[in-house]
C-alpha positions as CSV (number, residue, x, y, z in Angstrom):
1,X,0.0,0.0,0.0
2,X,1.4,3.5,-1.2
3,X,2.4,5.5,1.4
4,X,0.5,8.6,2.5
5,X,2.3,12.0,2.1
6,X,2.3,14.4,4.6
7,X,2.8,18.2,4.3
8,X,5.7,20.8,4.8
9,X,7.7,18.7,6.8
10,X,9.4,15.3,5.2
11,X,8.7,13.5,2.2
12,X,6.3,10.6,4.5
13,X,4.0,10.7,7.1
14,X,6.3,8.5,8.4
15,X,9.4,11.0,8.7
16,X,6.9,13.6,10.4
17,X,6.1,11.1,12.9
18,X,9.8,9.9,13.6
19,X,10.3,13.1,15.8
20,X,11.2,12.8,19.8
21,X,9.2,13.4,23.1
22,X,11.7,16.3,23.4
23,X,11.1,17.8,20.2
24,X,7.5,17.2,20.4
25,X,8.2,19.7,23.8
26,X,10.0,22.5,21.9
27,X,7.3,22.7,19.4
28,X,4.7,23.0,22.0
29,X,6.5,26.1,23.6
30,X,6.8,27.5,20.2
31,X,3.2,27.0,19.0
32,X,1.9,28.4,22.0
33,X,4.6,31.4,22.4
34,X,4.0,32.6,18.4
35,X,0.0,31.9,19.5
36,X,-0.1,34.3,22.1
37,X,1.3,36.9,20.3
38,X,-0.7,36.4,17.9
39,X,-3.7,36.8,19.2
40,X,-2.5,39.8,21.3
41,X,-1.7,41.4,17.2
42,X,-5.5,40.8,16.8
43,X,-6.5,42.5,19.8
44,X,-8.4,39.8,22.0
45,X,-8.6,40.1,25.8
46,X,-6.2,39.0,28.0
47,X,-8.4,35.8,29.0
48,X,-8.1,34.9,25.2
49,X,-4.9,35.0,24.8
50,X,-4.2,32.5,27.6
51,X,-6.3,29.8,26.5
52,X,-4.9,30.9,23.0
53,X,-1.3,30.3,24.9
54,X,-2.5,27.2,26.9
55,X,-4.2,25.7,23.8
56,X,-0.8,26.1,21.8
57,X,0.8,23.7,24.6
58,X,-1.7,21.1,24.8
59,X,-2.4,21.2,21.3
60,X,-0.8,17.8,20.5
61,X,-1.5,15.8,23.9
62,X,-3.3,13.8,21.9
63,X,-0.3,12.1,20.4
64,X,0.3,10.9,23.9
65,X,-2.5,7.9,23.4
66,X,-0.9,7.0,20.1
67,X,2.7,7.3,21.1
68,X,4.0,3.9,19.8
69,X,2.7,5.2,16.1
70,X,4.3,8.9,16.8
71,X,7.8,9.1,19.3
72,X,10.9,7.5,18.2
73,X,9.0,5.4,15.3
74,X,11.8,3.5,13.0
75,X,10.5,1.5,10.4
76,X,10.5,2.8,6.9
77,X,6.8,2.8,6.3
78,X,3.6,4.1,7.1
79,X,0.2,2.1,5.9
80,X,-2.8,4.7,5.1
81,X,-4.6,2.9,8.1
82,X,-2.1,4.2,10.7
83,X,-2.2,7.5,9.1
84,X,-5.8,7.7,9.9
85,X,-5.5,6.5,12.9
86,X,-2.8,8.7,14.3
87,X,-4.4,11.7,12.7
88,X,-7.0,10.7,15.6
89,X,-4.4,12.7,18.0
90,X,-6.6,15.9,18.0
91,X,-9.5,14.3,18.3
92,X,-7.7,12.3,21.5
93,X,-6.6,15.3,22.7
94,X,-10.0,17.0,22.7
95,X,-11.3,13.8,25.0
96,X,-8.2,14.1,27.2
97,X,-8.6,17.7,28.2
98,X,-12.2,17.2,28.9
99,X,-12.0,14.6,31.0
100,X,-9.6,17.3,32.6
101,X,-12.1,19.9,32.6
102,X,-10.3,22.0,30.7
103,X,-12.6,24.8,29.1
104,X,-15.0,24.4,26.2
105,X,-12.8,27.3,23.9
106,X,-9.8,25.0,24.9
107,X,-10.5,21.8,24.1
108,X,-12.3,23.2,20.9
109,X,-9.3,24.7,19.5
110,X,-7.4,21.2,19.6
111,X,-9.7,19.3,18.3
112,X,-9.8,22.0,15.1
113,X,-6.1,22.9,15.3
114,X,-5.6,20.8,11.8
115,X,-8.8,22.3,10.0
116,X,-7.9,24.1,6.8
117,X,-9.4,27.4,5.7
118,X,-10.7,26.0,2.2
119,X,-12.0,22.9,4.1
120,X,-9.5,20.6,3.0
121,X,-8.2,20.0,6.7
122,X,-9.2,17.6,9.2
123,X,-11.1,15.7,11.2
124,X,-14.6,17.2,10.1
125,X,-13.7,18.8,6.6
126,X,-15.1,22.6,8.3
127,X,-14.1,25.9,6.0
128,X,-14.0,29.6,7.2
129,X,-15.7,31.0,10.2
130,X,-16.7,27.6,11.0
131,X,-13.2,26.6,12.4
132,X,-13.1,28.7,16.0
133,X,-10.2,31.8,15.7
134,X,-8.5,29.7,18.1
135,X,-7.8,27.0,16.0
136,X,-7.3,29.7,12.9
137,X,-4.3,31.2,14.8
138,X,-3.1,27.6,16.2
139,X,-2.7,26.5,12.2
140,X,-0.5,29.0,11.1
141,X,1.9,28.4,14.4
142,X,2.0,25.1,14.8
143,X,2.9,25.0,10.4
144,X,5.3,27.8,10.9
145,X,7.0,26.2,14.3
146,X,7.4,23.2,12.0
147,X,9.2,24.8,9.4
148,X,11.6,26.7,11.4
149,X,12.5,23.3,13.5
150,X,15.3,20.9,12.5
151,X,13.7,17.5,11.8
152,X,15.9,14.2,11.3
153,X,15.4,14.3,7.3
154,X,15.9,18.0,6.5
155,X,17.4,21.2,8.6
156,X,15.2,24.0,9.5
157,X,14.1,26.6,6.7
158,X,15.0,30.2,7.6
159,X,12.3,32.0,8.6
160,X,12.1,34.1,5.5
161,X,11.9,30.7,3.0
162,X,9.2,29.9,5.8
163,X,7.4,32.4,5.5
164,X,7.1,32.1,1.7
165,X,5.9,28.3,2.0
166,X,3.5,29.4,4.1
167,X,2.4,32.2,1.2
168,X,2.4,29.1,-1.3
169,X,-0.3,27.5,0.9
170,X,-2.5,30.3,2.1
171,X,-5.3,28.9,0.8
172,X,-5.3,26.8,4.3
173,X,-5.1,29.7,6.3
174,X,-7.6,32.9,7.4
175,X,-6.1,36.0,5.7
176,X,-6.6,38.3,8.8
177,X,-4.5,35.8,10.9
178,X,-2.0,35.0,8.6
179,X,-1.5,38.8,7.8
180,X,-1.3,39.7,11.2
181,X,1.2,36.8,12.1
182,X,3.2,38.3,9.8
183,X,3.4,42.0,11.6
184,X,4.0,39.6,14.1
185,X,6.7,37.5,12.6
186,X,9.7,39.9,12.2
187,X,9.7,41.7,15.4
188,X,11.9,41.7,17.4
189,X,10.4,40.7,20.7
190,X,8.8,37.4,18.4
191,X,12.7,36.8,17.1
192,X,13.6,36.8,21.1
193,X,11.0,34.3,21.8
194,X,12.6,31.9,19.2
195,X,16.3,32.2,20.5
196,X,14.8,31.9,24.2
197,X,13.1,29.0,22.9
198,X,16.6,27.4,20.9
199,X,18.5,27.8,24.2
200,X,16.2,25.6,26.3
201,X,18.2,22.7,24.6
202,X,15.5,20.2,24.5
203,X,15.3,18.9,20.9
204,X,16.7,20.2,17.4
205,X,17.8,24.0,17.6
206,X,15.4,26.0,16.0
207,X,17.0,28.3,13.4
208,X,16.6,32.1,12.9
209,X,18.0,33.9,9.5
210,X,21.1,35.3,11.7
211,X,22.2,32.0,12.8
212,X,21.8,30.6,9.7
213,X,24.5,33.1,8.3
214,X,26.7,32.6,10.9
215,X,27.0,28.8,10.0
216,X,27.8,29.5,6.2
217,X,30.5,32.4,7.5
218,X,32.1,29.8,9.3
219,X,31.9,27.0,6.5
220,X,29.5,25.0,8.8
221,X,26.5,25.7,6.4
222,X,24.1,22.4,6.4
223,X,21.4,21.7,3.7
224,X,18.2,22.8,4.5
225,X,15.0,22.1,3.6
226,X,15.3,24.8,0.6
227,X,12.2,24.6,-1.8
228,X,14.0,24.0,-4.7
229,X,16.3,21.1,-3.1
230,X,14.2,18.7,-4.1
231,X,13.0,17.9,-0.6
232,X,9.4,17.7,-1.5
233,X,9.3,16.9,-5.3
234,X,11.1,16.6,-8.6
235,X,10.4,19.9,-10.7
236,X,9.7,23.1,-9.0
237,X,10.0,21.9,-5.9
238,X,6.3,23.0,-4.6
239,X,4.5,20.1,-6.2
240,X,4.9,17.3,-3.6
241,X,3.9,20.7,-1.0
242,X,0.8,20.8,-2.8
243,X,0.1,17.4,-2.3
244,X,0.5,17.4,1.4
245,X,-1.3,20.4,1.7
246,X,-4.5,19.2,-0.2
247,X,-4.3,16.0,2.3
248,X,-4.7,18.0,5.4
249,X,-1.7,16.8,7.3
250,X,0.4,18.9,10.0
């Protein structure tokens, strides 16, 4: 059975899922740091942006039930059945928080973290307003934290070729967010968060534009997941994207 392709981040679902505990940590921070700035750039209340914050944490604990498919995976492939099932984890990780008693907005935006603009996301297909801003500003994070983050089959993209993948796909994301994420993206206080982030040491050091530069001034310049490297497809290098983006994964 052909193996299922997933978006942004490695050639098979399989490579997405080979990630760490540790890494799986990092990303949280980042998701929920670049979250809550986010939704401060939109103006929501200060009680929004904390369970904007706290959902960009807890947005994967869902993988935690399905750890055996998702931390420290090795073999080489990944059937289209265990795809579905670990794209379950937000679904999962809605039912975990619940039985938490975590808030209604909370548990909401992780179960709709992976819905797509255009209604190609999952796990219930919804497009536009329907998908809670919550979730809206959680999918451009949690893609963008991706990008920027080392991953065992390709080295982070800077975040200006980041940014322009994430151009390529808009379709997935709301316009207001993803034009106010990037005001957001540049500043200075947002670059702070990512070194602060880096320096916590707890998985695959997440690259900014400067430190990139420094490693090809000192000749210690690594390939990276540029989008004409061939990473995602033969050709212009955006074809394979397309692919994973139209499947709803990340």
């Amino acid at each position: 059975m052909d193996e299922e392709r997933d978006i942004f981040v490695g050639d098979t679902v399989n490579e997405y899922l080979s990630e760490d505990f540790s890494t799986g940590i990092v990303h949280a921070i980042c998701v929920s740091g670049l979250a809550g700035k986010l939704a401060r750039e939109l103006g929501l209340s200060q009680a929004e942006i904390r369970e904007i914050a706290m959902a960009g944490m807890l947005h994967d604990i869902g993988k935690l039930k399905i750890s055996s498919y998702v931390y420290g995976r090795k073999e080489d492939t990944m059937q289209i059945e265990e795809t579905r099932y670990i794209r379950r984890h937000a679904q999962l990780g809605e039912q975990i928080l619940r039985k938490q008693g975590m808030p209604d907005s909370i548990c909401n935006m992780v179960l709709y973290h992976h819905e797509n603009y255009d209604g190609s996301g999952y796990p219930y297909n919804l497009r536009g307003e329907e998908i809670p801003l919550g979730a809206r500003i959680l999918r451009v994070c949690d893609v963008f934290s991706a990008l920027i983050s080392d991953r065992p089959y390709r080295k982070a993209f800077d975040i200006n070729t980041a940014i322009l993948l994430l151009i390529d796909e808009v379709k997935n994301f709301d316009m207001r967010v993803f034009l106010a994420f990037q005001s957001v993206i540049h500043t200075e206080s947002t670059l702070k968060t990512i070194i602060d982030i880096e320096s916590l040491d707890l998985g695959s050091p997440l690259k900014t534009d400067s430190s990139l530069q420094e490693d090809r001034e000192h000749g210690n310049e690594e390939k990276t997941g540029n989008r004409n490297e061939g990473y995602y497809a033969k050709g212009d290098g955006n074809t394979g994207l397309r692919d994973r983006v139209d499947q709803g994964n990340l």
